[in-house]
N, C-alpha and C positions, 0 to 999 in steps of 0.2 A: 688325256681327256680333251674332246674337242667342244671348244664353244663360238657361240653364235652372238652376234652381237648388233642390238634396236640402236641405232644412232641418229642421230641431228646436228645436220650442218647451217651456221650459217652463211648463207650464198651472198655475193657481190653488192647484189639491190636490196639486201637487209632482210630477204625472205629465209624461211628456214623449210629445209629440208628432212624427210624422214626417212630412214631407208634400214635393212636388216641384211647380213652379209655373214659370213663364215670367218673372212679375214680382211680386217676393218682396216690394216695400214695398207692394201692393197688397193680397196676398194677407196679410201679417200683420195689415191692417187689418181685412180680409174677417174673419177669428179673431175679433177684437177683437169687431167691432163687433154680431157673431151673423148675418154673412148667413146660414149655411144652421144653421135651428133643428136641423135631425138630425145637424149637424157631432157629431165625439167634443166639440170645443172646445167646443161654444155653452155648455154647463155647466160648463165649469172656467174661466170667464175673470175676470180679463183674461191675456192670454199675453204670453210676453217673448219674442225671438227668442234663442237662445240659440248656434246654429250654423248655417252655410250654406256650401254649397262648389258653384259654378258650373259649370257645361259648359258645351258649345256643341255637343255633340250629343245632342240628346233625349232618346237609347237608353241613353245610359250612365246620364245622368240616373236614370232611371225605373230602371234594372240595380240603380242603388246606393240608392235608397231601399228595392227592393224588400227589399236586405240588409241593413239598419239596421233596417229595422220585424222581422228575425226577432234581434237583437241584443240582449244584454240590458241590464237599466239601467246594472249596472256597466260594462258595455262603451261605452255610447253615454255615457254621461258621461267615461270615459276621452279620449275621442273631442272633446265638448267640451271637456275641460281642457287638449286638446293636448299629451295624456301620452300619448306613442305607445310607450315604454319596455312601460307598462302595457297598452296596446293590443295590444301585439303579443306581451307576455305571455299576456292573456286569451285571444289569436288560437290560440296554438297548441292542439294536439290532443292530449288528456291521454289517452284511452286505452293500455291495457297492452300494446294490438299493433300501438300505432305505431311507426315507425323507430324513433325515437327512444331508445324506452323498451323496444324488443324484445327487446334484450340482456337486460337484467333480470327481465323476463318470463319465458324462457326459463330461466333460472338458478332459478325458482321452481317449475317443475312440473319 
């Protein structure tokens, strides 16, 4: 079975990178070692793998990096910390005319 793997590095200058690959101990060296001089990475290195979570269908893969790369640092280190408590605090939607929070909205106009 082949799988595909959404990963996060942390780079040199404390930024974190997101990236999706086929084969992840390959590809963290590819980071390393500057294969592509126009990478984000090729200037922050060296990189540490930080997180990685597998598929084994391409689509989803490539779905969930697409939504990490729009995530913020505190969220994507939640995320590495394995503090889903926090994760899915940060997840929810703070607006005043969400469900949630509707009631109280309304009590204000």
């Amino acid at each position: 079975m082949k799988f595909y793997y959404v990963y996060i590095l942390l780079c040199n200058d404390d930024s974190l990178y997101v990236g999706v690959t086929s084969d992840i101990d390959r590809r963290v060296i590819e980071h390393n070692v500057g294969k592509y001089p126009e990478a984000y990475t090729n200037s922050r290195r060296p990189v540490t793998l930080v997180f990685y979570q597998d598929f084994t269908d391409p689509n989803q893969a490539i779905e969930f990096e697409k939504k990490l790369k729009k995530w913020s640092r505190v969220k994507k280190q939640a995320l590495i910390d394995g503090n889903f408590d926090k994760l899915q605090d940060l997840s929810e939607c703070r607006n005043a005319t969400h469900h949630k929070y509707k009631s109280d909205f309304e009590d204000i106009e």
